[in-house]
VOBA-1610 file (N, C-alpha, C; in pm, whole numbers, padded with zeros to 5 digits, always signed):
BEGIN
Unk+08984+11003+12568Unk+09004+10891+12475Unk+09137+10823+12503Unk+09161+10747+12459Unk+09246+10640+12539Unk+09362+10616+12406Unk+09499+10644+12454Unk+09591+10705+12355Unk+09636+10616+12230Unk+09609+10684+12157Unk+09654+10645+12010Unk+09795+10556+11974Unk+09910+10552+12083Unk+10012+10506+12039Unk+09978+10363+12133Unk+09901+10396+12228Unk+09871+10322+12331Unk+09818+10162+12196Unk+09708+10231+12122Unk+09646+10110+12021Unk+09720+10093+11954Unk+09811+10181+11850Unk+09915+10111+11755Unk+09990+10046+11791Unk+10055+10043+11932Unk+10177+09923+11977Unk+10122+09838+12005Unk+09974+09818+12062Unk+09921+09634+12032Unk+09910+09602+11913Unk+09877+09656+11810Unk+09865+09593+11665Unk+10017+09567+11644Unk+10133+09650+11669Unk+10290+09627+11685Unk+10330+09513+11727Unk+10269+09489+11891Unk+10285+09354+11932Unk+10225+09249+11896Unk+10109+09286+11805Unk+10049+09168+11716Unk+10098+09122+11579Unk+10181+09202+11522Unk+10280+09195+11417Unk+10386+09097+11515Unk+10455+09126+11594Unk+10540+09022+11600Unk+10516+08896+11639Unk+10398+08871+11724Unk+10346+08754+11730Unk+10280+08662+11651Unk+10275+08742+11529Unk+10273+08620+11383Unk+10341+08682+11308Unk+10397+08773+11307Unk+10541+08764+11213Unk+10609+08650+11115Unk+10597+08521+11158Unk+10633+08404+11122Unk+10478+08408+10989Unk+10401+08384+11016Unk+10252+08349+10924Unk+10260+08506+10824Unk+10285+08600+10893Unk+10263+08733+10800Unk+10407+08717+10716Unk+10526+08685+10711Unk+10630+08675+10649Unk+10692+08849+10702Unk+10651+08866+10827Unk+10694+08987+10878Unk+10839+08957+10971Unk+10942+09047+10939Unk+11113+09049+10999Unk+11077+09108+11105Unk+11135+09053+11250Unk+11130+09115+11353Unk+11267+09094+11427Unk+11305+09167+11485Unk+11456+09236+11582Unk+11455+09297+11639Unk+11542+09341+11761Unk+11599+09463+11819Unk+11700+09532+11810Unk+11734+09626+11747Unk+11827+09735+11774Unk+11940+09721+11899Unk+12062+09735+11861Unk+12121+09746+11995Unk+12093+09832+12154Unk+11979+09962+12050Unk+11945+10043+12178Unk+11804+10016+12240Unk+11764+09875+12204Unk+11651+09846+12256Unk+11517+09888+12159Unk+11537+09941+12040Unk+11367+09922+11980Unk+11374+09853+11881Unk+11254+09849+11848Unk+11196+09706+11756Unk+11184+09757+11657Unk+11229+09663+11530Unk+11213+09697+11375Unk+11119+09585+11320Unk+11013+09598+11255Unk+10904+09549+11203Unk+10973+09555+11074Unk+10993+09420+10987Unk+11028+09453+10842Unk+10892+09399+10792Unk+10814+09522+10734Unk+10644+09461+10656Unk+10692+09440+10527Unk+10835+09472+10442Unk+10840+09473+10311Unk+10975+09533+10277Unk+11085+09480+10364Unk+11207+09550+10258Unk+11282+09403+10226Unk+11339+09322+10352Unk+11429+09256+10310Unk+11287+09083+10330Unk+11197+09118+10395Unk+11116+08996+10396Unk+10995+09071+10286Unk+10946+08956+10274Unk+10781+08976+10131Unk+10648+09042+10233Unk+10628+08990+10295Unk+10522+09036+10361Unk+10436+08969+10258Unk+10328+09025+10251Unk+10173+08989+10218Unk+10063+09089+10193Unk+09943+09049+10140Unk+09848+09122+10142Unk+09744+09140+10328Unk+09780+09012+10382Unk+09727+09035+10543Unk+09869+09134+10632Unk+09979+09127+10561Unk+10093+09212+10613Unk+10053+09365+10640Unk+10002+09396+10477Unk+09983+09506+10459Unk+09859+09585+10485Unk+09736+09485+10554Unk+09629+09500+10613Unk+09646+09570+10740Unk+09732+09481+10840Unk+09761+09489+10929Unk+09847+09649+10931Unk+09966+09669+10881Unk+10016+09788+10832Unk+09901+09921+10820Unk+09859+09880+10729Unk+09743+10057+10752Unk+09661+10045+10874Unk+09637+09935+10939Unk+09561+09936+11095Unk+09682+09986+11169Unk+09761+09946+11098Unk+09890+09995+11230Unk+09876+10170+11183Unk+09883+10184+11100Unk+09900+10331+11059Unk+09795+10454+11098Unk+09679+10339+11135Unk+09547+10432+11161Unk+09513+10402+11288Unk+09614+10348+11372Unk+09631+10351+11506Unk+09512+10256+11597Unk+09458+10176+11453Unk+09303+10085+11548Unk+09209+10140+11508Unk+09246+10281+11449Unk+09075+10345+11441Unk+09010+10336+11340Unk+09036+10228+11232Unk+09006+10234+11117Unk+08934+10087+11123Unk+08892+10040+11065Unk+08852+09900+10990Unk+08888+09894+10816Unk+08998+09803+10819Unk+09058+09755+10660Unk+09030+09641+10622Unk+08993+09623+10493Unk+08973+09508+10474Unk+08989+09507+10300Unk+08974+09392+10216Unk+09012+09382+10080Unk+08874+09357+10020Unk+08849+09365+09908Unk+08794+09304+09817Unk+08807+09301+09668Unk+08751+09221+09589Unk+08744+09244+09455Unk+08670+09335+09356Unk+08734+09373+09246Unk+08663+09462+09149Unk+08758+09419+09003Unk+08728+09519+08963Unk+08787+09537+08795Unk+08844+09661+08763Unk+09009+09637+08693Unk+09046+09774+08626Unk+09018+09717+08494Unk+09003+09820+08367Unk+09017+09759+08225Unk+08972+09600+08230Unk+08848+09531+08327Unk+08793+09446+08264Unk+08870+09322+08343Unk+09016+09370+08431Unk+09118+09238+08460Unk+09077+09275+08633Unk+09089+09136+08680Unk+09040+09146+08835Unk+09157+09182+08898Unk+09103+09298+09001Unk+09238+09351+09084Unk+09182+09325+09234Unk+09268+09334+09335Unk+09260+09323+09491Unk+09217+09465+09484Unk+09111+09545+09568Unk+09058+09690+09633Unk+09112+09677+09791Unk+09112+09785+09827Unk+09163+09786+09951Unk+08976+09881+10029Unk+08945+09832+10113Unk+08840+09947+10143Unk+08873+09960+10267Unk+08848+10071+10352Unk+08848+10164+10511Unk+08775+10207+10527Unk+08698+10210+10667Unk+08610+10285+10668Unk+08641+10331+10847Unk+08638+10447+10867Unk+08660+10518+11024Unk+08514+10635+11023Unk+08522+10623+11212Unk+08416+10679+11243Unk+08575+10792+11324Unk+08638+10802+11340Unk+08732+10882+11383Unk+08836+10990+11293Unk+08768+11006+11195Unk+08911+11016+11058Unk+08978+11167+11086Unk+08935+11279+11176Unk+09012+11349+11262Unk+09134+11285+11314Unk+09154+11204+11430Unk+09274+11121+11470Unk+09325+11034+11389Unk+09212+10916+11355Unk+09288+10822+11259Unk+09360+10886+11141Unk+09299+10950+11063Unk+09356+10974+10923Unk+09424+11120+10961Unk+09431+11173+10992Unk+09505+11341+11031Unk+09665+11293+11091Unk+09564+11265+11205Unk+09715+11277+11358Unk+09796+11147+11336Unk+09726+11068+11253Unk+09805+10894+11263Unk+09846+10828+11126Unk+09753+10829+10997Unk+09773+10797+10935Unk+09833+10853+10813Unk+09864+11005+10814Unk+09914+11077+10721Unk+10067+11067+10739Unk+10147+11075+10642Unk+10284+11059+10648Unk+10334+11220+10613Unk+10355+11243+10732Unk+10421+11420+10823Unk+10523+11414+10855Unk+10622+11279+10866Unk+10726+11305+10970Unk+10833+11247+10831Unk+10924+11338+10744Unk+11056+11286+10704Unk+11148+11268+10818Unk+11214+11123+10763Unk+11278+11087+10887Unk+11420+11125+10816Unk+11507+11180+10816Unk+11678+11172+10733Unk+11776+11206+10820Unk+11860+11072+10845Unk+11936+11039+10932Unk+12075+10980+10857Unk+12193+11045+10855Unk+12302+10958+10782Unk+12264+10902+10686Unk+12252+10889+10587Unk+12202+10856+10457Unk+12063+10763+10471Unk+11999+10722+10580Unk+11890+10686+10568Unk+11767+10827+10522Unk+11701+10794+10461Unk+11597+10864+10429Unk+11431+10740+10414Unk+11329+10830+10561Unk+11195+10721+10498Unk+11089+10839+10559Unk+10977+10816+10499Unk+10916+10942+10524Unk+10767+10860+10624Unk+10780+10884+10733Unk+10699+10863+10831Unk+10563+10863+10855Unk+10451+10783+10896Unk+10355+10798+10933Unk+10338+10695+11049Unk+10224+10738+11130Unk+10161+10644+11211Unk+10191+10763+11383Unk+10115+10693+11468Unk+10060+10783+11604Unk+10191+10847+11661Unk+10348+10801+11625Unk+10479+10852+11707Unk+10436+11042+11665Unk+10380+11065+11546Unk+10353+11213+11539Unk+10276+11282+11589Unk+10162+11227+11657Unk+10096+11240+11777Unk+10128+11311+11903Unk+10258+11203+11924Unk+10364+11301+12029Unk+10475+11372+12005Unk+10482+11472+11884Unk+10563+11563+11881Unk+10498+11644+11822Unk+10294+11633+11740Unk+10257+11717+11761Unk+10278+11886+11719Unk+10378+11903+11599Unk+10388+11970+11527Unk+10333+12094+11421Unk+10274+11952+11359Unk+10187+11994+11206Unk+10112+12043+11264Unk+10057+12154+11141Unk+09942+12237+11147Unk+09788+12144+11194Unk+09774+12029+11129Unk+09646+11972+11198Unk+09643+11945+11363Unk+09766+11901+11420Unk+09737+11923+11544Unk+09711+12022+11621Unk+09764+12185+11535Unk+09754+12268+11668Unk+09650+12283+11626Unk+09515+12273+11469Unk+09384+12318+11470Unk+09289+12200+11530Unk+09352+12101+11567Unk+09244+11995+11660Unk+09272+11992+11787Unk+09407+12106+11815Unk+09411+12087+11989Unk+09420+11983+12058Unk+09500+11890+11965Unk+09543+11744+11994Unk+09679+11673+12025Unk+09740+11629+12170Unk+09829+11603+12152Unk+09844+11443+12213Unk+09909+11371+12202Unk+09967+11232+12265Unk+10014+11246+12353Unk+10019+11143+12524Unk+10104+11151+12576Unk+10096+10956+12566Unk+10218+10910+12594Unk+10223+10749+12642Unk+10376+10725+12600Unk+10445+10628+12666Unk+10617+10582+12703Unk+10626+10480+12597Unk+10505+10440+12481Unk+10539+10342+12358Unk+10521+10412+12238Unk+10545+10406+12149Unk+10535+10471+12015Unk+10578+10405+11916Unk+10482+10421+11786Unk+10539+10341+11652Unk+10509+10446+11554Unk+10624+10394+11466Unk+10666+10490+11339Unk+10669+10434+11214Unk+10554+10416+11200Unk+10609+10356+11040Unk+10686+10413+10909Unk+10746+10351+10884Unk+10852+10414+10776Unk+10861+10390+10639Unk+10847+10481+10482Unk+10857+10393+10415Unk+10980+10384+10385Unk+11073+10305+10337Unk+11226+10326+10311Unk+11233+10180+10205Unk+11343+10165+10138Unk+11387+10045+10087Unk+11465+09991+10163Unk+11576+10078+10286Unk+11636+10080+10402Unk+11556+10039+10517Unk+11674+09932+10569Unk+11591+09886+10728Unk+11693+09981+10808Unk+11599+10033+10915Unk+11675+10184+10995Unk+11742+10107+11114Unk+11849+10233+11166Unk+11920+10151+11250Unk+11937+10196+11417Unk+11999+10196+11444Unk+11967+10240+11610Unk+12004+10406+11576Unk+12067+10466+11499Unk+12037+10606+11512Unk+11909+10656+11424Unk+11890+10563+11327Unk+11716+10626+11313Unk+11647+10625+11460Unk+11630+10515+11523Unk+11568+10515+11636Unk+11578+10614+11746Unk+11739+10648+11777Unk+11722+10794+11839Unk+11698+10852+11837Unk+11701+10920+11658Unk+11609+11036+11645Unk+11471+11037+11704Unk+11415+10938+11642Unk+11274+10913+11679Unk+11223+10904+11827Unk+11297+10852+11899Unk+11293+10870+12047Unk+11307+11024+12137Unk+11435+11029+12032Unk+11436+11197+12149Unk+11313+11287+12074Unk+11265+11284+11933Unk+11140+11354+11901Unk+11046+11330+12009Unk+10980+11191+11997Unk+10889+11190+12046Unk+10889+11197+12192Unk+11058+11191+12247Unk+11071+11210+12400Unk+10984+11096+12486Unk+11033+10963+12458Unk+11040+10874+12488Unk+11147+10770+12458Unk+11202+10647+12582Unk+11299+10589+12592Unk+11289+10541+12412Unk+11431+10500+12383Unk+11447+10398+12243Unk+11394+10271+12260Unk+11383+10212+12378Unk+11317+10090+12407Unk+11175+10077+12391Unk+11137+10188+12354Unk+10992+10222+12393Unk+10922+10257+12215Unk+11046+10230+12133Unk+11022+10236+11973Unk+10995+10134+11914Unk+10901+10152+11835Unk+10862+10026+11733Unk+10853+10103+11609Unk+10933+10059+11457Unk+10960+10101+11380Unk+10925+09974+11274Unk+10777+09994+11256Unk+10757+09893+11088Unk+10794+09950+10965Unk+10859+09873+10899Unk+10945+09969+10764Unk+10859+09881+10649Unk+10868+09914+10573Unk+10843+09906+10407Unk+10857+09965+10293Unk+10925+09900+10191Unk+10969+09940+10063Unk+10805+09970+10005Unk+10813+10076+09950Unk+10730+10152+09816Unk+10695+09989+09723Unk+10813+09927+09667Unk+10757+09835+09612Unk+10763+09703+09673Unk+10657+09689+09768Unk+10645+09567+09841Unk+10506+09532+09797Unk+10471+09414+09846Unk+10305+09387+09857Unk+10236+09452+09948Unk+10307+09488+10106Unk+10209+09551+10219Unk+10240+09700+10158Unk+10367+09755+10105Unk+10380+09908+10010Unk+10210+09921+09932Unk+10181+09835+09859Unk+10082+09896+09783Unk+09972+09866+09859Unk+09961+09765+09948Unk+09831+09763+10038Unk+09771+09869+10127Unk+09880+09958+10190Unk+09878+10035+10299Unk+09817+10134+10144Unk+09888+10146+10077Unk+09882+10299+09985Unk+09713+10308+09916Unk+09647+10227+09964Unk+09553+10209+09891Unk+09496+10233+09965Unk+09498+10200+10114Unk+09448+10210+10212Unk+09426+10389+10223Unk+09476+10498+10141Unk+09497+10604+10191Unk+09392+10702+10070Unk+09257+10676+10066Unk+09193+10769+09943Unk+09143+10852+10105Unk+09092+10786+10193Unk+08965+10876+10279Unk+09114+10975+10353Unk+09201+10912+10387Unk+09329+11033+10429Unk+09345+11181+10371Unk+09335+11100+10214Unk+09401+11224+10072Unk+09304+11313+10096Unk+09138+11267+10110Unk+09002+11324+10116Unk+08990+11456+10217Unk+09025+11356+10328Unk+09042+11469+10449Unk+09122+11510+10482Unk+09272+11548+10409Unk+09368+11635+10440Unk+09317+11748+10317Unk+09303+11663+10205Unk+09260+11802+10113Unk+09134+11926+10174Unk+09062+11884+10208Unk+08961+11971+10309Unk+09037+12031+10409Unk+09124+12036+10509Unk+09181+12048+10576Unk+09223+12194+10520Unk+09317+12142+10404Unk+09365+12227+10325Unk+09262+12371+10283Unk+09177+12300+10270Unk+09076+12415+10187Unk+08991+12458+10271Unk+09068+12448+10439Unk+09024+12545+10538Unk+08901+12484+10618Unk+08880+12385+10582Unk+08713+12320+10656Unk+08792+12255+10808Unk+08690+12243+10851Unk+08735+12239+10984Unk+08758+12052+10975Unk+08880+12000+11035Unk+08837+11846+11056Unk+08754+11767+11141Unk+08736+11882+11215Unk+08619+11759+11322Unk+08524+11765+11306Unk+08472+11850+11117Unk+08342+11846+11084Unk+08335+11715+11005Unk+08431+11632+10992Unk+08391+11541+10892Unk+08339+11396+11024Unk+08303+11373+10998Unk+08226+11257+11146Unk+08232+11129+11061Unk+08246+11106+10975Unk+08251+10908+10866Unk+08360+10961+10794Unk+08438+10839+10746Unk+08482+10883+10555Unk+08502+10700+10590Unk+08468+10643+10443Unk+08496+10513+10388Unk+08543+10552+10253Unk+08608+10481+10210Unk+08672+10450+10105Unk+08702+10309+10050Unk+08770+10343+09932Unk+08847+10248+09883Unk+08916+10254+09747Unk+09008+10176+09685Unk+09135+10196+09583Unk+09187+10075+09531Unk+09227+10064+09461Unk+09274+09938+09358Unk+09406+09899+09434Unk+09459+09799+09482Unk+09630+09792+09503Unk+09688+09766+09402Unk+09754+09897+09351Unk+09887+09845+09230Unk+09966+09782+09226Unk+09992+09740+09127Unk+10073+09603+09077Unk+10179+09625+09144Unk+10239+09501+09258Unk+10356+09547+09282Unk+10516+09553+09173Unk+10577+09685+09171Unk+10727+09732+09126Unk+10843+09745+09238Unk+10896+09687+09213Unk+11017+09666+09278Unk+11113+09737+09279Unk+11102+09851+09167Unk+11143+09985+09163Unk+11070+10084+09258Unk+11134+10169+09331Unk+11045+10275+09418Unk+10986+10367+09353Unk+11115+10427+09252Unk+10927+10543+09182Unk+10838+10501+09119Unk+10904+10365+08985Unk+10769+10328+08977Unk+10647+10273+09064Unk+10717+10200+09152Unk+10541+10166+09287Unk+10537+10287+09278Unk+10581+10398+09355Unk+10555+10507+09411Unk+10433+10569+09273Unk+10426+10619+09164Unk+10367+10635+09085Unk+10304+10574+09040Unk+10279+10417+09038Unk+10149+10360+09029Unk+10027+10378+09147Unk+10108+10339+09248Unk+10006+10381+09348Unk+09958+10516+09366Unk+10033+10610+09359Unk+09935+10745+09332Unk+09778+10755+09236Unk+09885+10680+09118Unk+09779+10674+08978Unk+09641+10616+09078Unk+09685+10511+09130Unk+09590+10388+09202Unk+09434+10482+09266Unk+09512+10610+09338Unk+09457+10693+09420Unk+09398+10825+09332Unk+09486+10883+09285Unk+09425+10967+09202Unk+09323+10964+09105Unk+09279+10835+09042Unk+09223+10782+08921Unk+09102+10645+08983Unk+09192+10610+09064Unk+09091+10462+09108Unk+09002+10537+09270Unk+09076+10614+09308Unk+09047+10611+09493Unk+08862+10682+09483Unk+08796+10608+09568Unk+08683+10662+09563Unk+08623+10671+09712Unk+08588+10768+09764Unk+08556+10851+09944Unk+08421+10861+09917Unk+08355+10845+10057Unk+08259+10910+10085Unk+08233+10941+10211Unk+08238+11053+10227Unk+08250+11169+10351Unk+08060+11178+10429Unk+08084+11176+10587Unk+07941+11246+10633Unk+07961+11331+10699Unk+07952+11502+10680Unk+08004+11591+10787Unk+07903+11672+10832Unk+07938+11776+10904Unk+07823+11793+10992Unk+07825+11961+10929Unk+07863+12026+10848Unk+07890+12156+10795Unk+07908+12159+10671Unk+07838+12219+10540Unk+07818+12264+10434Unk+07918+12371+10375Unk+07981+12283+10278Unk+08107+12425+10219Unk+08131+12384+10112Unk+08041+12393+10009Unk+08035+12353+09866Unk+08228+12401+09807Unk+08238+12513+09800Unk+08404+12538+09788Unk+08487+12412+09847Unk+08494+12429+09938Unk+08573+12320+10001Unk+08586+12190+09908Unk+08447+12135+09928Unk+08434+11994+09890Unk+08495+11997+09752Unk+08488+12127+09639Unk+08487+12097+09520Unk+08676+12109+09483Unk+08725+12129+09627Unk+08902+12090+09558Unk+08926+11971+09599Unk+08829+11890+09637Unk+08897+11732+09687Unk+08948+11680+09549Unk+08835+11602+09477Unk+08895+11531+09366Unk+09023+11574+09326Unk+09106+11457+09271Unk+09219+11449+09218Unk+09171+11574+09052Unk+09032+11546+09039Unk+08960+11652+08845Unk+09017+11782+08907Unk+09018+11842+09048Unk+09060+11955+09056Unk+09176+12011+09015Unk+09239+11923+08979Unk+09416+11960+08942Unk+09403+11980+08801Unk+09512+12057+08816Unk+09564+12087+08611Unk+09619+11991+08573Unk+09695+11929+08630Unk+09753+11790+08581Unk+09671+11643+08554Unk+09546+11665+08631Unk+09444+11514+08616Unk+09441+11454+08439Unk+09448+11359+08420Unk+09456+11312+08291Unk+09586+11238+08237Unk+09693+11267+08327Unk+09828+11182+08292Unk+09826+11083+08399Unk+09922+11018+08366Unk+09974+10898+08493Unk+10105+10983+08570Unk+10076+11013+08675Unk+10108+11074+08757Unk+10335+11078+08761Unk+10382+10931+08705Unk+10529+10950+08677Unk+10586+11014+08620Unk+10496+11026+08492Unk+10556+11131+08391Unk+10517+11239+08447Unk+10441+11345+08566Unk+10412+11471+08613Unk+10515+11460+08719Unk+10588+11412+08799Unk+10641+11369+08891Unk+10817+11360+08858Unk+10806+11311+08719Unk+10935+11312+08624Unk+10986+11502+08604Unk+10887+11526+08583Unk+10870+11702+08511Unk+10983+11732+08621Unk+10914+11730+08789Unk+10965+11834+08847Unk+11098+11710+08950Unk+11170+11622+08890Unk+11249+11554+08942Unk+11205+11507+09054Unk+11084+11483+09101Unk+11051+11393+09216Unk+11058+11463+09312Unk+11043+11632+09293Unk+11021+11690+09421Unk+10928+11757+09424Unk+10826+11666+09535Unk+10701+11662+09570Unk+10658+11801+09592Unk+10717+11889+09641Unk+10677+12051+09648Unk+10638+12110+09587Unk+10694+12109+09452Unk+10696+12134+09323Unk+10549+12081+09244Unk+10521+11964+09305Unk+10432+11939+09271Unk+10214+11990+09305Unk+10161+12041+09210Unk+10023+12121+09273Unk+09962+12013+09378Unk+09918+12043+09463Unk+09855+11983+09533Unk+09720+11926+09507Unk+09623+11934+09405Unk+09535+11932+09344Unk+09570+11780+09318Unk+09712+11783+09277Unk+09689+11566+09211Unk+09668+11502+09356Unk+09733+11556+09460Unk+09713+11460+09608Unk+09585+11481+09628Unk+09499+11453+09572Unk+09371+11398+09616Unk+09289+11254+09551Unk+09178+11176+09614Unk+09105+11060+09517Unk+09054+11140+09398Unk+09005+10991+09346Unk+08920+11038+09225Unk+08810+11080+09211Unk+08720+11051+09334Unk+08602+11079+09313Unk+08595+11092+09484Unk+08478+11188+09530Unk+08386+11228+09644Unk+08274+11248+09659Unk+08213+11147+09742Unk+08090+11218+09767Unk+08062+11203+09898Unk+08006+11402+09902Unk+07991+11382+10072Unk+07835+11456+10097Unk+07815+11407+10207Unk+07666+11364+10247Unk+07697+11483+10345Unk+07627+11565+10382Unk+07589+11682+10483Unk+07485+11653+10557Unk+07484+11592+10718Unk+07415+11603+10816Unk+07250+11712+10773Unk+07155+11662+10744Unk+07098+11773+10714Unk+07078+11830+10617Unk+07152+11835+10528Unk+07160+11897+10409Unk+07196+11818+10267Unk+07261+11891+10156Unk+07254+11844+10054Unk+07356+11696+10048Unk+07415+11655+09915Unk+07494+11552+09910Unk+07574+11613+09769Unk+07646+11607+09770Unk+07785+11643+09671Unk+07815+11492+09611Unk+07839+11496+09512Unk+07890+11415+09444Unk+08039+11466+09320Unk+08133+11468+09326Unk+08220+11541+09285Unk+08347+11427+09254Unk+08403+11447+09104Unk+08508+11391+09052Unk+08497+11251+08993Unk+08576+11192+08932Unk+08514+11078+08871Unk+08651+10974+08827Unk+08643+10844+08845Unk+08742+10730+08820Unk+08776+10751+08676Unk+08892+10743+08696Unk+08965+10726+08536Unk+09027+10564+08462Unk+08974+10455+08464Unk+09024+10340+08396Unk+09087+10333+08268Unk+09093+10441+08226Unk+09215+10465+08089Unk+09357+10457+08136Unk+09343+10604+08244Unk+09495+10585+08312Unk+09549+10493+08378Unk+09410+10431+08483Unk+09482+10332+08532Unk+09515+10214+08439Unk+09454+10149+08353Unk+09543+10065+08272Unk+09637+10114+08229Unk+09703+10201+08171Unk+09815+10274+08096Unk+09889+10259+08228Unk+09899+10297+08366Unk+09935+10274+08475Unk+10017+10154+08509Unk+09893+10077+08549Unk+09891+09896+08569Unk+09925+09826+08478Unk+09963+09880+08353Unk+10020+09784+08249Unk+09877+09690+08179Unk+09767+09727+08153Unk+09672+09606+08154Unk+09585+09684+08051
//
């Protein structure tokens, strides 16, 4: 297959070539790599932030928007759908890599983790990257600077010239686009988790409400969870039967389901560890077994999300 960082740096180089129309910041670093601003010091957009989770899912995804209803008021949905969600959503689109460098802090996703290849999902897919370009998306309120970029270079052990770094604030417009973009991710890392193999899942589509953008980081940060936990709705086609498994996806599996996720998040001071893993999942799943039965498991909450969304 033909390398993953290889497709995210054309969608990279397609960010800067309308950069101007996307309201996307583009520069170089003194040490030669490129900073993509999708949302800190420029606005970006809802096609910003399109582009952003394609960047994040390395090409292998198809994103796109549409309309629905929270509480009755029309919201933007974000929907995805991958025939790859092993690579796309595992190796590319999950955010694995904290980046903390001199007081920068942004917590990483997109194919640069590919090639350093770490996390536990790579050594159980026996998957690694090789290629001399790499992009890192970052979320930060901070635009990173040529020593973020080193880090990132000597990780992934490729030149700094050879970095492309799209950043975005939590509360941007492409912040809540990408985050919405992420129920079939939550879907298939939680399985992951609960021991199923990933290269049994062969489809996942989705889709999620984009929360209102906040210009504050925890609050985006906690609406958009809410967005996912309460709004996000998957549907999985895999090729292996594991009723257990499937039944810790939903976000209903958690002890905490039923609040808006700030005030659970408040409890333990915003450290995510602390937090059960049961809320990082959508709201609802249903997955279809090659052959076999169909699961239907967990269910949308529009109470919270208005209490959420303000609406």
């Amino acid at each position: 297959m033909e390398s993953i960082n290889r497709m995210a740096v054309e969608l990279a180089d397609e960010a800067l070539e309308f950069a101007g129309e996307l309201d996307i910041g583009a520069f170089d670093l003194e040490n030669g790599a490129t900073v993509l601003d999708f949302g800190v010091e420029h606005t970006g957009g809802i096609e910003a932030g399109l582009l952003l989770a394609e960047l994040q899912t390395a090409g292998l995804a198809t994103v796109q928007t549409g309309m629905d209803t929270v509480a009755d008021a029309p919201f933007t949905f974000v929907e995805l759908a991958c025939d790859r969600p092993d690579l796309a959503l595992l190796c590319s689109q999950k955010a694995g890599w904290e980046v903390s460098v001199d007081g920068f802090e942004g917590l990483g996703s997109g194919p640069a983790r590919a090639l350093v290849a770490e996390e536990a999902e790579f050594r159980e897919l026996g998957y690694t990257d090789a290629f001399d370009l790499t992009a890192l998306t970052l979320e930060s309120d901070v635009l990173p600077d040529e020593r973020v970029a080193q880090v990132v270079a000597e990780r992934a052990e490729v030149n700094t010239e050879g970095v492309y770094l799209p950043v975005y604030a939590a509360g941007s417009i492409a912040g809540s686009v990408s985050a919405a973009a992420r129920a079939a991710e939550m879907a298939v890392f939680r399985l992951f988790e609960a021991g199923y193999d990933p290269q049994s899942v062969l489809s996942a589509t989705s889709r999620a409400p984009v929360a209102p953008v906040a210009g504050e980081e925890e609050t985006a940060i906690a609406r958009q969870m809410d967005a996912l936990a309460y709004g996000g709705e998957v549907s999985l086609t895999v090729a292996e039967d594991d009723a257990e498994a499937f039944e810790a996806v939903p976000s209903t599996a958690g002890e905490e389901h039923g609040r808006p996720l700030g005030g659970v998040f408040d409890d333990v001071e915003w450290d995510f560890s602390e937090v059960a893993a049961g809320v990082f999942g959508p709201a609802s799943v249903t997955v279809n077994v090659v052959g076999g039965p169909t699961y239907a498991l967990g269910e949308t909450d529009e109470a919270v999300l208005a209490e959420s969304f303000g609406v």
